[in-house]
C-alpha positions in Angstrom: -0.3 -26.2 42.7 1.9 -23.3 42.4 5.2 -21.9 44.2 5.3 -19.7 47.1 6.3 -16.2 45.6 4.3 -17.5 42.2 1.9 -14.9 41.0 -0.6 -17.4 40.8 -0.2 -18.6 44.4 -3.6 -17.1 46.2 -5.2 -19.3 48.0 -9.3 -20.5 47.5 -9.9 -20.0 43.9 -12.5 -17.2 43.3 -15.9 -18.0 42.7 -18.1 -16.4 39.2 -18.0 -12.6 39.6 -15.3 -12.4 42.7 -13.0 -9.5 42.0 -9.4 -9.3 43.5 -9.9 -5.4 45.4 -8.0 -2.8 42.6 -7.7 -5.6 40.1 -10.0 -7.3 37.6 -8.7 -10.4 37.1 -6.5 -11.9 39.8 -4.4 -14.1 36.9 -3.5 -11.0 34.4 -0.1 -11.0 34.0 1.5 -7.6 33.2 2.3 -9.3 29.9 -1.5 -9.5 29.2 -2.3 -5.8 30.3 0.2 -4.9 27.7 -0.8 -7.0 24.7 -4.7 -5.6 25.4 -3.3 -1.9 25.5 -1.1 -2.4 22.3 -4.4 -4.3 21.0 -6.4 -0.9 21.6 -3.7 1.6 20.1 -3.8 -0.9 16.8 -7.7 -0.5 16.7 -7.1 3.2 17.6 -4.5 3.2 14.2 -6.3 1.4 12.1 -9.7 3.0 13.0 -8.4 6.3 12.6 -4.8 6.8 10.9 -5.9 3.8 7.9 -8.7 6.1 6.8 -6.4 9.6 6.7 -3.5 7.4 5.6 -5.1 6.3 2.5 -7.2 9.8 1.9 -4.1 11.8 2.4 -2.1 10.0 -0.2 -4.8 9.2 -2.6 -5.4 13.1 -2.6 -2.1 13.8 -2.9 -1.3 12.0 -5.5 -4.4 13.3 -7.6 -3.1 16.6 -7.3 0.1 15.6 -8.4 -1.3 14.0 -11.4 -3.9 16.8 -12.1 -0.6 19.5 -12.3 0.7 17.0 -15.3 -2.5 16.8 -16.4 -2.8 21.0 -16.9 0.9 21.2 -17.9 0.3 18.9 -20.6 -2.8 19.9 -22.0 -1.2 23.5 -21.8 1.8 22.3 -24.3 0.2 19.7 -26.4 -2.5 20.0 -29.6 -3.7 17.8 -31.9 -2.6 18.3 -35.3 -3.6 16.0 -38.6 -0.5 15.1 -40.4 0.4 13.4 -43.6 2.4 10.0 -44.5 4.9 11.0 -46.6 5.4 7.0 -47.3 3.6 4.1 -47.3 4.1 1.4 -44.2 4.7 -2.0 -45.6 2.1 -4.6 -44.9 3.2 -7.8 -43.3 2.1 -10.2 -40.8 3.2 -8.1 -37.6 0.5 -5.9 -37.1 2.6 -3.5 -34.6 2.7 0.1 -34.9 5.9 1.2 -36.4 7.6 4.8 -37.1 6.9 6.0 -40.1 7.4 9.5 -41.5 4.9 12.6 -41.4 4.0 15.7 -42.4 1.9 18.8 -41.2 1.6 22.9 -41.4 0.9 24.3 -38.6 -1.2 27.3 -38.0 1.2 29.9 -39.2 1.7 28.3 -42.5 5.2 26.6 -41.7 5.7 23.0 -42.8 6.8 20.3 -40.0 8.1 17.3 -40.3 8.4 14.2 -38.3 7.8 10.4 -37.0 4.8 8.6 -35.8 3.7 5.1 -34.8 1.3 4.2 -37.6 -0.8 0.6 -38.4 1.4 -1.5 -41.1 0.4 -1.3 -44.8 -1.0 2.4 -44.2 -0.8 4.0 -47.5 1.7 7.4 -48.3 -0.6 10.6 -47.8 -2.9 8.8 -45.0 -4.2 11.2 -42.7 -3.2 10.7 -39.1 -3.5 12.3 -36.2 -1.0 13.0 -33.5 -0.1 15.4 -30.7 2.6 17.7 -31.3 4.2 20.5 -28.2 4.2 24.3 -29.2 7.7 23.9 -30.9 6.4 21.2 -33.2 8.1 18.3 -31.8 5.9 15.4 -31.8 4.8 13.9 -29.1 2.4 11.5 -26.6 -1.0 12.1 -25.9 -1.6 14.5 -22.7 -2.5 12.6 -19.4 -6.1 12.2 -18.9 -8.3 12.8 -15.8 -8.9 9.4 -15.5 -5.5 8.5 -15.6 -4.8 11.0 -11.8 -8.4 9.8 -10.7 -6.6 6.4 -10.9 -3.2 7.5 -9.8 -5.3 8.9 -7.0 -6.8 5.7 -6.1 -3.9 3.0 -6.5 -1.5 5.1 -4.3 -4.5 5.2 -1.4 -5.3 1.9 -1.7 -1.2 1.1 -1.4 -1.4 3.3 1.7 -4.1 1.4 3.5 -2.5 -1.6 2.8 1.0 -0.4 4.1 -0.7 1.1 7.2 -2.5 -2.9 7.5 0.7 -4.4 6.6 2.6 -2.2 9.3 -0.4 -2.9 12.3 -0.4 -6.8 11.4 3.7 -6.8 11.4 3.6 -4.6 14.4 0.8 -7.1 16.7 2.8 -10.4 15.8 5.7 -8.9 16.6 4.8 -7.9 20.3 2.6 -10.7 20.5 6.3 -12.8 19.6 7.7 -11.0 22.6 5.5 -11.2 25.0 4.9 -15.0 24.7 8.6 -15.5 24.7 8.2 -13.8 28.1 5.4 -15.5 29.3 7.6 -19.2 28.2 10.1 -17.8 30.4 8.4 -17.6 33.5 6.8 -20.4 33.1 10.0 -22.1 33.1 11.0 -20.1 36.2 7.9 -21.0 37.8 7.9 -25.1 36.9 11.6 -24.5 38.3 10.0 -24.4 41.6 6.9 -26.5 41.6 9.0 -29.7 40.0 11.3 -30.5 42.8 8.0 -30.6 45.2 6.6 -32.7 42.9 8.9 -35.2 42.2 9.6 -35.4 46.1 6.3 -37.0 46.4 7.1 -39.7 43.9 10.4 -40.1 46.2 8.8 -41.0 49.6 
């Protein structure tokens, strides 16, 4: 039984397929015709934006990586060098700094540090990556590195647009059932004192 004034107050229930005239369903709440048109705009998001979201900033960030990629290749060359001292042997096999030694193409004589294997013997050949001014240096970034770059920071943009969509839905869908509670309550506030009068008589 419902309340006079309830929205659910409307006489002989309809039968299968009976249509309120101008509305489809005679019990939607305006609560529910929002949640299905926020439901639609989150498909709408996630359908469309997700896609350019995650293409947008995976290509970005390619490009991005591909300039560092150019710059370094521009500024860095291989060069084989010599140890000008032996790296002790021991039992910790990590690369340490040892010291080195290379001409350039000019003629000049360079000097410098590299990570070398331990127990490498003095006048090993190794082979680094020096700048133009003979500083040594880290290998250039690779293409495989921005392809990845390129990749990780689209796939974190899908996931913020999912996370955003997700937080987005519970949170209206928090709202609207805390409305929907409350007229509930309004609502039982007027049924109840009908029904307990019957128990009275």
């Amino acid at each position: 039984m419902s309340a006079p004034g309830s929205p659910y107050a409307s006489g002989p229930p309809f039968g299968h397929g009976d249509r309120v005239p101008g509305t489809a369903n005679s019990l939607r709440r305006g609560s529910d015709r929002i949640e299905c048109w926020f439901r639609r705009v989150l498909m709408v998001v996630l359908v469309l934006g997700l896609p350019a979201a995650a293409v947008g900033a995976g290509l970005t960030a390619y490009q991005a990586s591909m300039r560092t990629v150019r710059a370094q290749a521009a500024e860095r060359h291989p060069v084989t060098a010599r140890l000008t001292s032996a790296v002790r042997h021991d039992d910790d096999w990590t690369k340490r700094p040892a010291q080195i030694r290379w001409t350039d193409a000019h003629g000049i004589a360079h000097t410098g540090a590299a990570l070398v294997k331990p127990g490498t013997p003095r006048g090993a050949a190794v082979r680094v990556w020096v700048t133009k001014d003979g500083t040594v240096t880290t290998a250039p970034t690779s293409t495989l590195n921005a392809t990845a770059s390129g990749w990780l920071m689209g796939g974190m943009a899908a996931f913020g647009v999912a996370a955003a969509s997700s937080a987005a839905w519970t949170g209206v869908r928090l709202i609207l059932d805390r409305r929907r509670y409350a007229q509930w309550d309004a609502e039982w506030d007027l049924v109840e004192p009908r029904w307990s009068a019957r128990f009275r008589r």
